[in-house]
C-alpha positions in Angstrom: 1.5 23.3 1.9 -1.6 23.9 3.9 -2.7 21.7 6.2 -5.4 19.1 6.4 -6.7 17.5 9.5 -7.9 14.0 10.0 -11.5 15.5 11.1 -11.5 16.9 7.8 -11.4 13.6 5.7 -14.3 12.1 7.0 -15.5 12.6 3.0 -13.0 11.8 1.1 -11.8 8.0 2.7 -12.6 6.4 -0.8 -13.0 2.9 0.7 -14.8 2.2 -2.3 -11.9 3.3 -5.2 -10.2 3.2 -8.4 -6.2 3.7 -7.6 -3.7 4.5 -10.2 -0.1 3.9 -9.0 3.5 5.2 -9.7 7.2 4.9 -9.2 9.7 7.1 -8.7 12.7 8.1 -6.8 13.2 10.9 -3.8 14.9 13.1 -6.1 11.8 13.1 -8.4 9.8 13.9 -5.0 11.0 17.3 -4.5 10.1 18.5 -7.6 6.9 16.6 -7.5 6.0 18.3 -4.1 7.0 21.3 -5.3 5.0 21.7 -8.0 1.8 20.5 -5.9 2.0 23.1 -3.3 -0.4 25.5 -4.1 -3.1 22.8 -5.2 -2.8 20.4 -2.4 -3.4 19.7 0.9 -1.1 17.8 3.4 -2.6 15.5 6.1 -1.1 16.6 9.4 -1.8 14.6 12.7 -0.3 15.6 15.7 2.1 18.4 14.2 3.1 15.7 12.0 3.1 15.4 7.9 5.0 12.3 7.7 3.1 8.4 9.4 5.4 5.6 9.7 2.9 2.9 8.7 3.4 -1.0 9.8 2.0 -3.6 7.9 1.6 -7.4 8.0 0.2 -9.4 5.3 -1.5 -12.8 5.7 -1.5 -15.4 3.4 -2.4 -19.4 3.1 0.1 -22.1 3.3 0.4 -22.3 -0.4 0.4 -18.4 -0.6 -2.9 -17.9 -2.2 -3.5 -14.4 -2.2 0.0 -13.9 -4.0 -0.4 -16.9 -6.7 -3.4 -15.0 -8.0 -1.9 -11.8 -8.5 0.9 -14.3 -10.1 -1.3 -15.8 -12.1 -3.0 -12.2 -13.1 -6.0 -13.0 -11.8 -8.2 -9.7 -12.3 -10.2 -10.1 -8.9 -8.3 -11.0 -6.0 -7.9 -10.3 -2.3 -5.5 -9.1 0.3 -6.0 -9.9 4.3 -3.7 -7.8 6.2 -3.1 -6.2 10.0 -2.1 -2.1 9.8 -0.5 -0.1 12.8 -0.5 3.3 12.6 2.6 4.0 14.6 2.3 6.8 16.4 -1.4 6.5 17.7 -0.8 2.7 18.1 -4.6 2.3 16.1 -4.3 -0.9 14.9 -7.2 -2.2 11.9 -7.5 -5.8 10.6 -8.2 -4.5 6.9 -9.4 -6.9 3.9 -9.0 -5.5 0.6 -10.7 -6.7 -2.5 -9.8 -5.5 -6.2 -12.9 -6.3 -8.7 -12.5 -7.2 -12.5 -13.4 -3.2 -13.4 -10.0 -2.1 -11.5 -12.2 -1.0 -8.3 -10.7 -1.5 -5.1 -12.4 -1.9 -2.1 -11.6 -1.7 1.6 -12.9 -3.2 4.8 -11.3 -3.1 8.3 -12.7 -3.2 11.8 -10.4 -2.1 14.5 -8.5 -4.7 16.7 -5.9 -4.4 19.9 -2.3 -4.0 18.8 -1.4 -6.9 20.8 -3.2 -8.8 18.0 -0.7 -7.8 15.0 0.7 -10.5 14.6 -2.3 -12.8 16.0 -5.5 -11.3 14.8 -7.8 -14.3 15.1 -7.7 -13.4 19.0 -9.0 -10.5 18.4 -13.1 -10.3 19.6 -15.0 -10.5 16.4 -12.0 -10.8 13.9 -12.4 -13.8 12.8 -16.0 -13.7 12.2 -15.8 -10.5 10.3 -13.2 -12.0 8.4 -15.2 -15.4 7.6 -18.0 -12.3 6.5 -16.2 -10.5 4.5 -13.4 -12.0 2.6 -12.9 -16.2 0.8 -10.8 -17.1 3.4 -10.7 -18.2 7.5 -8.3 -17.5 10.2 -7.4 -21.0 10.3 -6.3 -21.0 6.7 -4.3 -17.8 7.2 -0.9 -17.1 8.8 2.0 -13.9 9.2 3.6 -13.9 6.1 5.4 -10.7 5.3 6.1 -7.2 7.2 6.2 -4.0 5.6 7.1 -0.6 7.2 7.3 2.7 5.4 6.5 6.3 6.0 3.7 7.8 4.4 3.1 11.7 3.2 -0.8 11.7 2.5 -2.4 14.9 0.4 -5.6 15.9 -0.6 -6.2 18.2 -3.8 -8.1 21.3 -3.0 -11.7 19.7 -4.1 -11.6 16.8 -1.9 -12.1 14.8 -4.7 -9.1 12.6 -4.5 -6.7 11.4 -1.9 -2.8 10.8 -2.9 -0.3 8.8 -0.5 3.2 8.7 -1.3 5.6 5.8 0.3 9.0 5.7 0.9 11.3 4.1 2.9 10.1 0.5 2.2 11.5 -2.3 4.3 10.2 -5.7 3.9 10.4 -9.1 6.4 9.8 -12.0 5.4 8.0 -14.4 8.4 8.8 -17.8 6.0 12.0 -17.4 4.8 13.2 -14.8 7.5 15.1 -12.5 4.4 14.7 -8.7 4.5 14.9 -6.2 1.9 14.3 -2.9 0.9 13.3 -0.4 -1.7 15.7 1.9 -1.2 15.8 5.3 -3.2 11.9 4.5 -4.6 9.1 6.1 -3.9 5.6 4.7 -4.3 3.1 7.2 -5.4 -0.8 5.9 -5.1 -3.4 8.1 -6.6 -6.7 7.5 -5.0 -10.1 8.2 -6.9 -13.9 7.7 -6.5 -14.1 8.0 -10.1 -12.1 9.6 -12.9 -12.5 13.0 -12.5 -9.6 15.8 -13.2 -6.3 15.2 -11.3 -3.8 17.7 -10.7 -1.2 15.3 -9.8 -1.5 13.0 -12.6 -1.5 16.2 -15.1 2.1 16.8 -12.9 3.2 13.2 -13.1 2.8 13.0 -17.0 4.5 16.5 -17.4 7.1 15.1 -15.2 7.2 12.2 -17.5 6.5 9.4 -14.8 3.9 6.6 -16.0 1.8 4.1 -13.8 3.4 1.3 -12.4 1.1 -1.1 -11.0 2.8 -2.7 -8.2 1.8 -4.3 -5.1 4.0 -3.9 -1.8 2.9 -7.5 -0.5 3.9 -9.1 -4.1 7.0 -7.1 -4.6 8.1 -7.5 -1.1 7.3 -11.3 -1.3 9.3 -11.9 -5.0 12.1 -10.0 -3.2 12.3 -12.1 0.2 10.7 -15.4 -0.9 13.4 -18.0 -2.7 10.7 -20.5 -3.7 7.5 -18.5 -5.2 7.4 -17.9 -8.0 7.8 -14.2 -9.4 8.0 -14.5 -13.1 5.6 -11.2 -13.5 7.3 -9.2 -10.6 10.2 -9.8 -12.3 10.0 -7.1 -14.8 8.7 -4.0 -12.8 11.1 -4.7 -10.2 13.7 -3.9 -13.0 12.1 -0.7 -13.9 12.8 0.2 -10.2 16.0 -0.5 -10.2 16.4 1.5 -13.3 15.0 4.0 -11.5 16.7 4.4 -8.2 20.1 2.8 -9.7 19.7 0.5 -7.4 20.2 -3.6 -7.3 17.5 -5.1 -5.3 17.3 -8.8 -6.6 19.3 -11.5 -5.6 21.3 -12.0 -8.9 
């Protein structure tokens, strides 16, 4: 593919969003990437097309954020620290989904020695008291995700695709790990519903959205006592999938 540099993107960081997600597996990838080549873009940052990305979602005590995507609450919140690994750039981000499906991002930048301790962070907490329903003091570390991330951009700039694999999760309460192995999360990234090449590829390809959240999945799969009633089902569909067994049975 030809390359896209970070320079370049400036117009197209959709922080303001409608995203459209799907599963599949890395055997599915090839073809997928295949078939793309001649009408996308790869991101490319230092001679490199694929970002290991480290992730660390906060929650409340009684694990708020996740109850409400439990309870399929249509506008909900996710507070979160990011480290992109190999530039160290590390962003306190708060994302915010509305009743229309829109997504929303807002992140100021923060040291990486406040990963896993944002509140020390100059101005964190105040931006976070601005711009999300919760404080630092409600919030705490409450699960790790890593994964490496292939990022393209169709040839209009008018969308922006990420595709995940690789997911390993750690959980800060319970102290269980687990991963996604074999899946691949693809997340199609729109400022409004204009043509898509890759989802024209993806239905050929016969691979339907999957709505699934990393923090909830990764949570149902590390966390004994919340409940995961409506995880429960798409994490099925993955293990159908990849042939794989990721819950506990």
């Amino acid at each position: 593919m030809e390359v896209i540099h970070l320079e370049e993107m400036d117009s197209i960081k959709l922080m303001n969003r409608v995203d459209s997600k799907f599963v599949t597996t890395d055997q599915m990838l090839d073809r997928i990437l295949e078939m793309a080549d001649s009408r996308y873009r790869v991101l490319e940052v230092d001679g490199a097309t694929v970002a290991s990305y480290d992730s660390l979602y906060y929650d409340t005590a009684d694990l708020a954020m996740y109850t409400a995507h439990q309870n399929g609450k249509l506008t909900r919140q996710k507070v979160r620290t990011r480290t992109y690994v190999s530039s160290g750039d590390t962003f306190l981000e708060i994302k915010r989904k509305n009743n229309h499906g829109r997504t929303k991002k807002k992140r100021i930048r923060i040291p990486l020695e406040n990963f896993e301790n944002f509140s020390a962070a100059e101005g964190a907490s105040d931006f976070l008291a601005e711009k999300s329903w919760f404080t630092a003091e409600q919030l705490s570390p409450r699960l790790r995700t890593t994964f490496r991330r292939i990022t393209l951009v169709n040839n209009e700039k008018t969308e922006r695709l990420t595709i995940d694999r690789g997911l390993h999760f750690h959980n800060y309460f319970s102290g269980k790990d687990a991963d996604l192995e074999g899946a691949v999360i693809i997340e199609l990234k729109q400022d409004g519903l204009c043509y898509s090449p890759m989802r024209e590829i993806l239905s050929q390809l016969r691979i339907k959205p999957l709505r699934v959240s990393k923090y909830c999945i990764g949570t149902a799969l590390t966390d004994p006592v919340a409940r995961k009633s409506r995880f429960i089902e798409k994490i099925r569909k993955i293990e159908k999938l990849t042939d794989k067994k990721y819950l506990i049975r």
